[in-house]
C-alpha positions as a Markdown table, in Angstrom:
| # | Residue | x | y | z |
|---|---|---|---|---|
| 1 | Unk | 0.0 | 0.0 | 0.0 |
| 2 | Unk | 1.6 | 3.2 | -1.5 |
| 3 | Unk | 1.2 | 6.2 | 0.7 |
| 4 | Unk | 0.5 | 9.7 | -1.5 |
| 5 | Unk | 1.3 | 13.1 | 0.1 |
| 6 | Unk | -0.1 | 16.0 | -2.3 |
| 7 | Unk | 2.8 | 18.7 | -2.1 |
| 8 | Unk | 1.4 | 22.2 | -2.6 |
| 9 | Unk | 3.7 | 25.0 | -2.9 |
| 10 | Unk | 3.6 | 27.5 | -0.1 |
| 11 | Unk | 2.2 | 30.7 | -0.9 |
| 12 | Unk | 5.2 | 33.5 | -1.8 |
| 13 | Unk | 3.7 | 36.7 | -0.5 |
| 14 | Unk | 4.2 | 38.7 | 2.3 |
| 15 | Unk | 4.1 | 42.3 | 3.8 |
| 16 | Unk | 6.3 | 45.2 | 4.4 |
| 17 | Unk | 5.1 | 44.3 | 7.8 |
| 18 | Unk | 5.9 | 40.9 | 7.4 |
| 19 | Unk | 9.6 | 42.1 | 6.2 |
| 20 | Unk | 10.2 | 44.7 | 9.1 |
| 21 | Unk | 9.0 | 41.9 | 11.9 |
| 22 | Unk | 11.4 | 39.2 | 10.4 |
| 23 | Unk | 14.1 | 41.6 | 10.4 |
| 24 | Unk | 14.1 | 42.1 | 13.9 |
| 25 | Unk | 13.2 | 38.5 | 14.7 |
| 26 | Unk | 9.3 | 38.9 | 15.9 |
| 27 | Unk | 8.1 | 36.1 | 13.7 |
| 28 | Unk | 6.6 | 32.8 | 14.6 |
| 29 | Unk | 8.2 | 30.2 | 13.2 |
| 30 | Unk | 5.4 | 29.5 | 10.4 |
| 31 | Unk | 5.5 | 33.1 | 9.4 |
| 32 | Unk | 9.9 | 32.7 | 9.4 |
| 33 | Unk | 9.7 | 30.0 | 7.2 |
| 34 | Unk | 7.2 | 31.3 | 4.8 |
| 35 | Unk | 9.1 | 35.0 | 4.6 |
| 36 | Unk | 12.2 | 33.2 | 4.1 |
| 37 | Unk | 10.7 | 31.3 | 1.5 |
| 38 | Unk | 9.6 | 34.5 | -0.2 |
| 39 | Unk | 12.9 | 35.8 | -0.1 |
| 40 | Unk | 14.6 | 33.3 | -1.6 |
| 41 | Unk | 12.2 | 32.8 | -4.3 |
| 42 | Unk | 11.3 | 36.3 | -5.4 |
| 43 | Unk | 14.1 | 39.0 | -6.0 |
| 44 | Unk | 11.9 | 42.2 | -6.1 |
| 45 | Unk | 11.3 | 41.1 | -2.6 |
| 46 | Unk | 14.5 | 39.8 | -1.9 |
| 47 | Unk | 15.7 | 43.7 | -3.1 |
| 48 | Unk | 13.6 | 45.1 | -0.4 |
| 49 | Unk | 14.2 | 43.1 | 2.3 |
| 50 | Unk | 18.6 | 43.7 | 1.5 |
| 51 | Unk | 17.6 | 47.3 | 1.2 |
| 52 | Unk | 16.2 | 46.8 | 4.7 |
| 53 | Unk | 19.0 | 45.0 | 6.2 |
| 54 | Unk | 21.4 | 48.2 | 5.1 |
| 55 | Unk | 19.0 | 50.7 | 6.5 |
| 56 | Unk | 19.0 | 49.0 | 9.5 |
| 57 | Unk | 22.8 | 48.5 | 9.5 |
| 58 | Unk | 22.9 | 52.3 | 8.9 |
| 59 | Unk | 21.1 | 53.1 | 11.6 |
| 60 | Unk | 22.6 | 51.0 | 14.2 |
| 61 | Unk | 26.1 | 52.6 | 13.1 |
| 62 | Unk | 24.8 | 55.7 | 13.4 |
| 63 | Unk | 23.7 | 55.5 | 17.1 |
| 64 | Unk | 25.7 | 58.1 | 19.1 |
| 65 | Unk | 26.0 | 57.3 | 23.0 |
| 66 | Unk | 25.5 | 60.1 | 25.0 |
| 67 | Unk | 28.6 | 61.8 | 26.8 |
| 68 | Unk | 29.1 | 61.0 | 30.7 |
| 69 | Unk | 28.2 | 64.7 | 32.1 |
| 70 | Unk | 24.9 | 64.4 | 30.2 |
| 71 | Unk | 23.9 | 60.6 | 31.6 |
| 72 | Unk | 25.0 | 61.7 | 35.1 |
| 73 | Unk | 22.7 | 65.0 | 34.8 |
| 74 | Unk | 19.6 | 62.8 | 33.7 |
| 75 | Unk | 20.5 | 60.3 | 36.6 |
| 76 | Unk | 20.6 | 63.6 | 38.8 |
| 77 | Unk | 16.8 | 64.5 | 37.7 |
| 78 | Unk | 15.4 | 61.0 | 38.0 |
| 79 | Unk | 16.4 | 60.7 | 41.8 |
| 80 | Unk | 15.3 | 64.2 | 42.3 |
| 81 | Unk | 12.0 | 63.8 | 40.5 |
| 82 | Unk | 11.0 | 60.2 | 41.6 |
| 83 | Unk | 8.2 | 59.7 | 43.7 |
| 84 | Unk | 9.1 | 58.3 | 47.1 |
């Protein structure tokens, strides 16, 4: 007795939403698979999502830490300021 699976392809859509949540790693791991799938399989997407990625790169370069006088003067305000 032969055993028959029907294969369907999976579907190869998904949103900017979709895009920005797999980026940052906030997708289940249906919705992983199927945007990775779309990825791989579709280059206009693929485009967008490595367009993404160098935003994102950009911007996490670009972050600028604060300089120790003005940490230490919010750290000042928060203990004056806070509710005892």
């Amino acid at each position: 007795m032969a055993l028959w699976i029907k294969i369907t392809p999976m579907k190869s859509e998904c949103t900017l939403n979709d895009l920005v949540d797999y980026l940052y790693n906030e997708t289940q791991l249906l919705k992983t698979v199927e945007v990775q799938y779309t990825i791989d399989n579709n280059e206009e997407v693929n485009e967008i999502y490595q367009e993404m990625v160098a935003i994102s790169k950009a911007l996490d370069d670009s972050l600028i830490t604060p300089p120790p006088f003005l940490r230490e003067s919010i750290m000042n305000y928060a203990r004056i300021s806070a509710p005892f």
